[in-house]
C-alpha positions as CSV (number, residue, x, y, z in Angstrom):
1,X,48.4,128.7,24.6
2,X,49.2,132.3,23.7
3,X,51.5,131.4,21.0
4,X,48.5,129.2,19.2
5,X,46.3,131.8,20.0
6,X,48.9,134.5,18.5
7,X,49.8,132.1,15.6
8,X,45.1,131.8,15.4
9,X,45.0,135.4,15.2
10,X,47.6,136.2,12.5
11,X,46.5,133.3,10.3
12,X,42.8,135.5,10.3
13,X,44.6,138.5,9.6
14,X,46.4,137.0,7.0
15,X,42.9,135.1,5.4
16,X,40.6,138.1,5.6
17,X,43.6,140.2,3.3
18,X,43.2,137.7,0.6
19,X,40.7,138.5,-2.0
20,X,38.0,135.9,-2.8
21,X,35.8,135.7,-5.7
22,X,32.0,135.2,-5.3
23,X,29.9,133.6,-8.1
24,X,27.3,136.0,-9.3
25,X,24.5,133.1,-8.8
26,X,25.6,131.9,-5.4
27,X,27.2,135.2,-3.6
28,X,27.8,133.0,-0.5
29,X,30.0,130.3,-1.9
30,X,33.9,131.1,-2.9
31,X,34.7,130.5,-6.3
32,X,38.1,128.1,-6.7
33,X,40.7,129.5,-9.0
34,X,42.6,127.0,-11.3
35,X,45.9,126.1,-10.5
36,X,48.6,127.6,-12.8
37,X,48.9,123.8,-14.2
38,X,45.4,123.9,-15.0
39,X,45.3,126.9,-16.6
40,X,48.1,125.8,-19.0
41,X,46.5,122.7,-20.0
42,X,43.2,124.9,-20.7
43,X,44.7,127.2,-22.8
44,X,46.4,124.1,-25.0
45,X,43.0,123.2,-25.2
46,X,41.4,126.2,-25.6
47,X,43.8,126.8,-29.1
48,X,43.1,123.4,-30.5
49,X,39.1,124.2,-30.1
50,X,39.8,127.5,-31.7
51,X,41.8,126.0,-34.6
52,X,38.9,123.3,-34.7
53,X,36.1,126.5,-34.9
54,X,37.7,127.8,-37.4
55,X,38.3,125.0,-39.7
56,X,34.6,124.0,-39.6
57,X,33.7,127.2,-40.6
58,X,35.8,127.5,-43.4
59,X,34.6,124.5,-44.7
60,X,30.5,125.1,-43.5
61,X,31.4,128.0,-46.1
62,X,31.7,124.5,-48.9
63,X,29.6,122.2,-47.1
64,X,26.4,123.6,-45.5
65,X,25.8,120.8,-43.8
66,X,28.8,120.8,-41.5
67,X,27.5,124.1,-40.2
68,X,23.6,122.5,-39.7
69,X,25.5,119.6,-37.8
70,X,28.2,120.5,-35.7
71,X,25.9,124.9,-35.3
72,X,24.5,124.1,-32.0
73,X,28.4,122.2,-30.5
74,X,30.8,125.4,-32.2
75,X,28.1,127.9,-30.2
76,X,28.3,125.8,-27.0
77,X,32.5,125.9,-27.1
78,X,32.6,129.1,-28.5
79,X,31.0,130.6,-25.6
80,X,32.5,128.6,-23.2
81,X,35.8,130.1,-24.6
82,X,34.5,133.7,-24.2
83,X,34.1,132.9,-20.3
84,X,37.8,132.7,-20.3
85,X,39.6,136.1,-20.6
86,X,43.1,135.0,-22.1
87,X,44.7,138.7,-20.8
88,X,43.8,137.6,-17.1
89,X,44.9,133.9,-17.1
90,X,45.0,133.9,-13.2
91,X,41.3,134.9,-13.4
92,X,40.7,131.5,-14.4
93,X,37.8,129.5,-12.3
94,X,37.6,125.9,-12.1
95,X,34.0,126.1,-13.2
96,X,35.2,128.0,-16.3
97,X,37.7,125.5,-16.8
98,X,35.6,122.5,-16.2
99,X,33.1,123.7,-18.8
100,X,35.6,124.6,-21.6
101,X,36.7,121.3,-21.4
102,X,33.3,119.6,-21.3
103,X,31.8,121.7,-24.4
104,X,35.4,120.9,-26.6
105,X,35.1,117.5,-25.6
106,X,31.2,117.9,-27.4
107,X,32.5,119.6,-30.2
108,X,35.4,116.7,-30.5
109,X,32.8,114.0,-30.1
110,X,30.1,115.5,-32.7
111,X,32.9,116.6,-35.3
112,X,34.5,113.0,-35.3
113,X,30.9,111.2,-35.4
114,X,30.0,113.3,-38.4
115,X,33.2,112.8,-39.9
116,X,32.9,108.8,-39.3
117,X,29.5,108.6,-40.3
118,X,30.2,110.3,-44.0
119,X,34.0,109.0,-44.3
C-alpha cells in the first residue's frame, strides 16, 4: 500500500510539472497537442495549400473570375494556415490541425469543381 501510494504521489508530482495549454474560449478544458507524426503530415499539407494559394493568385491576376470563385475558400485556408506557427511546430494543437486540413480539403474541393466545370 505505501509503495502505490508512494508510486500515486510521484505520478502527481510528475503531472502538475507538465505544462498544459488552455484554449482561450474554454479555459477549463486542456488543449491536445499533435503528435510529431501529425504535425509532419500537416506541414506536407500545409506546403501544397500554400503552393495551391499561390498559383490561384497568379492566375486570378489573368482570370478574374478564379479570384471571385475560389476568394471566400483561399481566405478560409489562408487563415487556417496562419493559426499554425511553422517556428514552433510542437505548438501544434489538434484543433489547429484538424481545421487546416478541413479548410484545404475546401479549397481542393472548390478549385477542382471550378476547374471541372470550365475544362
Amino acid at each position: 500500500f505505501e509503495n502505490t501510494l508512494k508510486s500515486w504521489e510521484d505520478k502527481q508530482k510528475y503531472d502538475s510539472c507538465k505544462p498544459v495549454l488552455r484554449s482561450h474560449l474554454y479555459p477549463q478544458q486542456a488543449v491536445e497537442l499533435a503528435t510529431e507524426e501529425e504535425v509532419a503530415q500537416i506541414q506536407l499539407c500545409s506546403h501544397a495549400a500554400e503552393e495551391l494559394i499561390t498559383r490561384i493568385c497568379e492566375a486570378a491576376k489573368i482570370h478574374s473570375l478564379l479570384e471571385q470563385e475560389l476568394a471566400h475558400a483561399v481566405n478560409a485556408c489562408s487563415h487556417a494556415l496562419n493559426k499554425a506557427n511553422p517556428r514552433f511546430p510542437e505548438s501544434l494543437t489538434r484543433n489547429t490541425a484538424i481545421e487546416i486540413a478541413v479548410n484545404v480539403k475546401a479549397l481542393h474541393n472548390e478549385t477542382e469543381s471550378l476547374l471541372v466545370g470550365r475544362v
